[in-house]
N, CA, C and O atoms as CSV, one atom per row, in Angstrom:
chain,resi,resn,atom,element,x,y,z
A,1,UNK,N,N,-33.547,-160.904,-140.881
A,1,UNK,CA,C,-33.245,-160.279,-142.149
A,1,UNK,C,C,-33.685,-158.821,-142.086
A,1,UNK,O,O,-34.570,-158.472,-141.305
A,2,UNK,N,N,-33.148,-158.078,-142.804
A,2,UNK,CA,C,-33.309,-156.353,-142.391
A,2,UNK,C,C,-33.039,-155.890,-143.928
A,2,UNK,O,O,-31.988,-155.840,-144.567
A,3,UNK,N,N,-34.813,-155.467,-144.400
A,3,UNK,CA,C,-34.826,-154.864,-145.774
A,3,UNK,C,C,-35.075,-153.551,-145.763
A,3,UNK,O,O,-36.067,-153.067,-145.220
A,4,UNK,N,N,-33.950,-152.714,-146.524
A,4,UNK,CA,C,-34.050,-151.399,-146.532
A,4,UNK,C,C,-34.860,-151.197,-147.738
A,4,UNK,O,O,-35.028,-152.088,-148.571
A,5,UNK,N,N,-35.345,-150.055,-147.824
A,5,UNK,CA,C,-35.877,-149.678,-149.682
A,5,UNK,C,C,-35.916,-147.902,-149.530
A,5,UNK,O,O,-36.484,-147.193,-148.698
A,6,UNK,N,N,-35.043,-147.550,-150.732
A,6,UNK,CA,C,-34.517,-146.712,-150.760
A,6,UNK,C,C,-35.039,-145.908,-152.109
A,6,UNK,O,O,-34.635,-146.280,-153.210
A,7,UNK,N,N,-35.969,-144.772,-151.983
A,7,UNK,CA,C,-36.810,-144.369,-152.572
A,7,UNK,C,C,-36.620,-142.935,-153.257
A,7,UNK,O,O,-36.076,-142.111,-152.521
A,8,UNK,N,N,-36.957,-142.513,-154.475
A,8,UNK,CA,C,-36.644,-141.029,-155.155
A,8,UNK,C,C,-37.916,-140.489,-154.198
A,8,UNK,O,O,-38.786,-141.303,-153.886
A,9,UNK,N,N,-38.002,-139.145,-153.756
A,9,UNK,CA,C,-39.264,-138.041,-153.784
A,9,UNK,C,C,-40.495,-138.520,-154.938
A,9,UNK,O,O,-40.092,-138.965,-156.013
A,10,UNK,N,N,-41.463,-138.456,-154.780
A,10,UNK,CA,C,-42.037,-138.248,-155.993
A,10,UNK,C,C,-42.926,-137.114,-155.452
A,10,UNK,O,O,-42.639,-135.947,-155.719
A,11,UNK,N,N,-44.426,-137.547,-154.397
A,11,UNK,CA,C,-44.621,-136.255,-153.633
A,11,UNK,C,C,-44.889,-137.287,-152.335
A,11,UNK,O,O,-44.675,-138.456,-152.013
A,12,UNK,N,N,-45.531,-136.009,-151.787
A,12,UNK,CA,C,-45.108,-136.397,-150.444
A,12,UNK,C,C,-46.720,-137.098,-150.067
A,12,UNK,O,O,-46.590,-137.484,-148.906
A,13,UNK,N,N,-47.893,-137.366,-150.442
A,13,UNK,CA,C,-49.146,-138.306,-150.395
A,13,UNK,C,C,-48.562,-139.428,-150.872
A,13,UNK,O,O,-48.842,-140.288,-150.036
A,14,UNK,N,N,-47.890,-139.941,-151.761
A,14,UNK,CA,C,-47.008,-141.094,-152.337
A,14,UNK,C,C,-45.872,-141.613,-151.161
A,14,UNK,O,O,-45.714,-142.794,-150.854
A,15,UNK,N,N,-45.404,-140.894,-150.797
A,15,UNK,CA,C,-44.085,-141.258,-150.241
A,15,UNK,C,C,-44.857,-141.805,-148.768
A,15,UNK,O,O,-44.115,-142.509,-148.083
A,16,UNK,N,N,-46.378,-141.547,-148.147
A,16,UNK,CA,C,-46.928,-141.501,-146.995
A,16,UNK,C,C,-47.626,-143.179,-147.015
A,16,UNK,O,O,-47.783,-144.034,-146.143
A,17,UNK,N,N,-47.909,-143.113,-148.398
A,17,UNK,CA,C,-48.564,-144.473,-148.653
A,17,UNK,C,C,-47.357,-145.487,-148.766
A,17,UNK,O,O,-47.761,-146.649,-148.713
A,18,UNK,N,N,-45.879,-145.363,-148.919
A,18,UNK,CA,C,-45.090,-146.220,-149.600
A,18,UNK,C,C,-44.930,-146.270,-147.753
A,18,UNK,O,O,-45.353,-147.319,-147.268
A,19,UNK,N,N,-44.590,-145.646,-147.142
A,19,UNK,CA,C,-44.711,-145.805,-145.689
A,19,UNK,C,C,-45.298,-146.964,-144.879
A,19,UNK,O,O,-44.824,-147.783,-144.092
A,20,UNK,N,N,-46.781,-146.657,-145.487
A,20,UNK,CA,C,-47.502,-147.990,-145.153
A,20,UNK,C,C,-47.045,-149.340,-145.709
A,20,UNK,O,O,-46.413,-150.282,-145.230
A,21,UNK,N,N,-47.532,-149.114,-146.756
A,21,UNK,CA,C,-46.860,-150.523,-147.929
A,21,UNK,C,C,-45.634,-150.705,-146.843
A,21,UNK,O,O,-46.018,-151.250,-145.809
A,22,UNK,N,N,-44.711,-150.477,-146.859
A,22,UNK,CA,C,-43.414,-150.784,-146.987
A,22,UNK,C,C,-43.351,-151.395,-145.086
A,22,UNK,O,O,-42.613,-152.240,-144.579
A,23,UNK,N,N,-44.335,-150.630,-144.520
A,23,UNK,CA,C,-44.275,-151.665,-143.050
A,23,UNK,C,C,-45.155,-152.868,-142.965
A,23,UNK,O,O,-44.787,-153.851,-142.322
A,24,UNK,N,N,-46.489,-152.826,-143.688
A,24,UNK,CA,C,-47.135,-153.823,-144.495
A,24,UNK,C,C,-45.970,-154.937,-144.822
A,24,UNK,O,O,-46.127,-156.119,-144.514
A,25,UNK,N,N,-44.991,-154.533,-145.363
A,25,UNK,CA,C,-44.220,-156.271,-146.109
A,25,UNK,C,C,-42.995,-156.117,-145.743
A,25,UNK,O,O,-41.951,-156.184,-146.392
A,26,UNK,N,N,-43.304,-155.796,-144.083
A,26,UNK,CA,C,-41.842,-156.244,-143.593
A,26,UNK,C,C,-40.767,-155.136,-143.553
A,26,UNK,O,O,-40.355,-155.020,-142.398
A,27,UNK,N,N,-40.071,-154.142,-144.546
A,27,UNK,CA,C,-39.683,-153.168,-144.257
A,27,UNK,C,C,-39.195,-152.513,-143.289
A,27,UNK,O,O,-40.002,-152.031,-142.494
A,28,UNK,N,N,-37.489,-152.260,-143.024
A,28,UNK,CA,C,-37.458,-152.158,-141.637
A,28,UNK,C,C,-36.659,-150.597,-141.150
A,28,UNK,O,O,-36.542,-150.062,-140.047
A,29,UNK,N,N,-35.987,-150.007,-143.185
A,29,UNK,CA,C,-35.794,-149.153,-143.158
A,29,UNK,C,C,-36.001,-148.387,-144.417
A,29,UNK,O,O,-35.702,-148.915,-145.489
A,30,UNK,N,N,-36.562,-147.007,-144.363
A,30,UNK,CA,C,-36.762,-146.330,-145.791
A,30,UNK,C,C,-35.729,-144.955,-145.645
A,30,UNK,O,O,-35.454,-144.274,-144.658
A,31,UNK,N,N,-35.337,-144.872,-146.912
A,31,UNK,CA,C,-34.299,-143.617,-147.129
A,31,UNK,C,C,-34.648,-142.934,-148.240
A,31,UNK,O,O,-34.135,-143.252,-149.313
A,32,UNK,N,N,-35.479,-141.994,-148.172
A,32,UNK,CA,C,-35.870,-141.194,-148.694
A,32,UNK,C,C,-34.023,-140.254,-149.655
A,32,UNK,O,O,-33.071,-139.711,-149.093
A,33,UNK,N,N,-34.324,-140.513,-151.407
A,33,UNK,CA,C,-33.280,-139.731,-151.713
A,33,UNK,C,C,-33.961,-138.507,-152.824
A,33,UNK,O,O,-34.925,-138.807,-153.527
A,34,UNK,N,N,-33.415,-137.300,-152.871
A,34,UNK,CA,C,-33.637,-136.450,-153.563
A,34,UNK,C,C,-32.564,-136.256,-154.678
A,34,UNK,O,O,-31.473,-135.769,-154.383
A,35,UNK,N,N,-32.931,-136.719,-156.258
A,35,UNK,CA,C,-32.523,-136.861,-157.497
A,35,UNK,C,C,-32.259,-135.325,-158.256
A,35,UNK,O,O,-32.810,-134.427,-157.620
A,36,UNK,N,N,-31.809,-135.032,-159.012
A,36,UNK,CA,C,-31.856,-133.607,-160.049
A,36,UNK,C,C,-32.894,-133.598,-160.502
A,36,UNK,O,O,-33.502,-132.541,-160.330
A,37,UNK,N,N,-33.477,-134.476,-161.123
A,37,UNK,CA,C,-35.322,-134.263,-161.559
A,37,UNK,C,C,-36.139,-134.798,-160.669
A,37,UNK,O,O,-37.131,-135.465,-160.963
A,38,UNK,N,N,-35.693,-134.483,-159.327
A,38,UNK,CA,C,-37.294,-135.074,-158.386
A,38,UNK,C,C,-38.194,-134.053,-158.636
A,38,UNK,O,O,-37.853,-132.871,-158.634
A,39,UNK,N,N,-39.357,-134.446,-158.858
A,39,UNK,CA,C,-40.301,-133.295,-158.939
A,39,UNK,C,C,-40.527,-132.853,-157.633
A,39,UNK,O,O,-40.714,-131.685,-157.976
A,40,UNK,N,N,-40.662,-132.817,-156.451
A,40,UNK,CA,C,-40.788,-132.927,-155.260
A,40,UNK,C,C,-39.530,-132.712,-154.039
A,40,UNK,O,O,-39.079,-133.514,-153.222
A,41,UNK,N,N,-39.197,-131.291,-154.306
A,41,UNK,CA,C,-37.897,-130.773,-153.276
A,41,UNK,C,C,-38.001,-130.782,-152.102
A,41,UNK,O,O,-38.499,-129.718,-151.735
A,42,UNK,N,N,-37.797,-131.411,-151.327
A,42,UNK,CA,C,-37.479,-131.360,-149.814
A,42,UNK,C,C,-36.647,-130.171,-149.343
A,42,UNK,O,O,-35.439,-130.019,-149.526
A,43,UNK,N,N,-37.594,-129.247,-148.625
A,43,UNK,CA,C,-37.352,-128.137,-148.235
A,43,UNK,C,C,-37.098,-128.421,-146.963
A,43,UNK,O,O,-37.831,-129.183,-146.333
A,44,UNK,N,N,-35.620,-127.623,-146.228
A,44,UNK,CA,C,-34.589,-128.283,-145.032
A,44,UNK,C,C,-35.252,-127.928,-144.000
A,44,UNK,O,O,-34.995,-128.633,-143.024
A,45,UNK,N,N,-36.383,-126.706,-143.727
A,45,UNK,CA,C,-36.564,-126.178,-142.445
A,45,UNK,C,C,-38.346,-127.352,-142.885
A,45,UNK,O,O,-39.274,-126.623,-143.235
A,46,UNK,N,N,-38.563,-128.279,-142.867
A,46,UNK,CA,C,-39.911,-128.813,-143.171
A,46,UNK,C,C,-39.858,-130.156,-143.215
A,46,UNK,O,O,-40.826,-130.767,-143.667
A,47,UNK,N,N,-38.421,-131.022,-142.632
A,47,UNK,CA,C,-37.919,-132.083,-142.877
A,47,UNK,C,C,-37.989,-132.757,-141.622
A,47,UNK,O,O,-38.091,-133.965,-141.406
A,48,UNK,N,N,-37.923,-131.865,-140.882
A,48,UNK,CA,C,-38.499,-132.760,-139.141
A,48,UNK,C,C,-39.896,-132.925,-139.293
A,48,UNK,O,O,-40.221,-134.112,-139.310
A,49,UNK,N,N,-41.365,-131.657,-139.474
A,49,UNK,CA,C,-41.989,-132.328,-139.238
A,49,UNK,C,C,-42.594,-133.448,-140.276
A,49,UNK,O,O,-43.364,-134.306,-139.843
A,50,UNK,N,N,-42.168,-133.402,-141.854
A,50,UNK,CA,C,-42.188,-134.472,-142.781
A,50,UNK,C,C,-42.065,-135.809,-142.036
A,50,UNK,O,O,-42.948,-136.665,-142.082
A,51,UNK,N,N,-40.790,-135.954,-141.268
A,51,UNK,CA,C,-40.372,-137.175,-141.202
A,51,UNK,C,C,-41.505,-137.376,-139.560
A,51,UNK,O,O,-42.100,-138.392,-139.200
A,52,UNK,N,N,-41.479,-136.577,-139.159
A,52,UNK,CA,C,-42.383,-137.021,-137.734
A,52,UNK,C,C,-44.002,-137.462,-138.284
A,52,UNK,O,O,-44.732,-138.130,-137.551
A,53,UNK,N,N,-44.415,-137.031,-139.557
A,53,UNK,CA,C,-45.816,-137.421,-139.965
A,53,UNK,C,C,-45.721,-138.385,-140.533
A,53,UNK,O,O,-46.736,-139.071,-140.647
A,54,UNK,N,N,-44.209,-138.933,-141.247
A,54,UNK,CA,C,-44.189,-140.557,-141.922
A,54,UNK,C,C,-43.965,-140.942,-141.192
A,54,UNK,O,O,-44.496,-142.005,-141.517
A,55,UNK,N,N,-43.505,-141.188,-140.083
A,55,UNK,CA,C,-43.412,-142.331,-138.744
A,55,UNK,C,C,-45.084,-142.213,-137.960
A,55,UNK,O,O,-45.642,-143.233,-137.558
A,56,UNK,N,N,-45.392,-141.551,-137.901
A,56,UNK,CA,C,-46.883,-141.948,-137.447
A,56,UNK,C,C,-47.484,-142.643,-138.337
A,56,UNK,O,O,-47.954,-143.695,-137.905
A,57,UNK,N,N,-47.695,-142.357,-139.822
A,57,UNK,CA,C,-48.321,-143.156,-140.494
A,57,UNK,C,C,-47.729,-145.212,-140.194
A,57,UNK,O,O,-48.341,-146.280,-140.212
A,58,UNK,N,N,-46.481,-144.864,-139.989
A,58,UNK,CA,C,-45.509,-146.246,-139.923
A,58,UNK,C,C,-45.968,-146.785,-138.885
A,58,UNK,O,O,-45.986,-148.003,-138.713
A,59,UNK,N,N,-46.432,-145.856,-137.995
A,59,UNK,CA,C,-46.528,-146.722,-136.192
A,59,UNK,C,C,-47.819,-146.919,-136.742
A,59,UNK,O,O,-47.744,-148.085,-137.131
A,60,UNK,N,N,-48.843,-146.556,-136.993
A,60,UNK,CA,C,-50.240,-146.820,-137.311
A,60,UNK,C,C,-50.174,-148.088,-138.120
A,60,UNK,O,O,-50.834,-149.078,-137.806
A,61,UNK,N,N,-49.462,-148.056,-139.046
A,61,UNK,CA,C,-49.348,-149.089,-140.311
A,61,UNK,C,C,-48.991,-150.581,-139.042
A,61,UNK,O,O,-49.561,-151.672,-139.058
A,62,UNK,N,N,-48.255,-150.274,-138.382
A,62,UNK,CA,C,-47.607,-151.565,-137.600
A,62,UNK,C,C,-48.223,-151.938,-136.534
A,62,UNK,O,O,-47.789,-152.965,-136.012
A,63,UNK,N,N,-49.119,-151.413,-136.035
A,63,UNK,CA,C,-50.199,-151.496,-135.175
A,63,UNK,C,C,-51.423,-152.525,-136.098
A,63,UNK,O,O,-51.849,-153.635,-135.783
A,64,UNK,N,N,-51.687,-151.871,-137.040
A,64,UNK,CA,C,-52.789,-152.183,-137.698
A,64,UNK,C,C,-52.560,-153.774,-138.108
A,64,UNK,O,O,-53.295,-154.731,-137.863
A,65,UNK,N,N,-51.179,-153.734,-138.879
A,65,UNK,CA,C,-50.368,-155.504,-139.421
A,65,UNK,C,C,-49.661,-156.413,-137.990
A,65,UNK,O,O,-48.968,-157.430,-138.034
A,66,UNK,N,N,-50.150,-155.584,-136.693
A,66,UNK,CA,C,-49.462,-156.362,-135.858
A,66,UNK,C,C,-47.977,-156.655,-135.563
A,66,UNK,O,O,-47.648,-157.556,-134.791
A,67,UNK,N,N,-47.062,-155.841,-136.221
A,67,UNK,CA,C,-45.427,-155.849,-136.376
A,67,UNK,C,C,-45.249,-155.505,-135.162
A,67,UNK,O,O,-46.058,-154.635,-134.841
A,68,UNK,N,N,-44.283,-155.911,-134.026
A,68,UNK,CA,C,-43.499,-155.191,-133.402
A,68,UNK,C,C,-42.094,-154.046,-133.403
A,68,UNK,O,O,-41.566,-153.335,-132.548
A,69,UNK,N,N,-41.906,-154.270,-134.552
A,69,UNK,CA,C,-40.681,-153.165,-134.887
A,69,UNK,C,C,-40.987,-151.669,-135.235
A,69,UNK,O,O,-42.109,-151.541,-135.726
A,70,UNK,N,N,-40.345,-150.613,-135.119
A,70,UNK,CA,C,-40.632,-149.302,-135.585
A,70,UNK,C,C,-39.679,-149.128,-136.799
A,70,UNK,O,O,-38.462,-149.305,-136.869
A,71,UNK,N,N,-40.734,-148.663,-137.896
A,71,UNK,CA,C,-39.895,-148.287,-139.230
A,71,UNK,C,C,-38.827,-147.161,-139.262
A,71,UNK,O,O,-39.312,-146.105,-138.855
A,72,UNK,N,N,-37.719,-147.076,-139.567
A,72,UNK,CA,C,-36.642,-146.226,-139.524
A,72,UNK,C,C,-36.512,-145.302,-140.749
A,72,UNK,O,O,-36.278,-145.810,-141.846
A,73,UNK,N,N,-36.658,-143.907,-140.611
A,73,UNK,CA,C,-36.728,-143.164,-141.696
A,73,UNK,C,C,-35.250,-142.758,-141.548
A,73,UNK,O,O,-34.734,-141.999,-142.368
């Protein structure tokens, strides 16, 4: 079974923890979306290393719960 969860910005300490959580319970893909009222703009030249610091938190998270899979941002 393959659960995506597909998430607004809120900031980016939130979005690091939903990272965890979300490899915590299985989680196999997250898609970060940016809304008209996200408080929290994803700026384009800052989006590689964003996403390279939520996959470490993810590989850590899956290490820690024992998962073999890597979370897909």
């Amino acid at each position: 079974m393959r659960i995506l969860c597909s998430v607004c910005t809120t900031n980016y300490q939130s979005l690091g923890e939903l990272c965890e959580k979300a490899v915590e319970l299985g989680v196999k893909e997250i898609v970060p979306v940016q809304m008209e009222r996200s408080v929290v703009k994803i700026e384009s030249n800052k989006v590689k290393a964003k996403t390279e610091r939520f996959q470490a938190i993810a590989e850590s998270a899956a290490k820690q719960c024992k998962r073999a899979f890597r979370l897909s941002l």
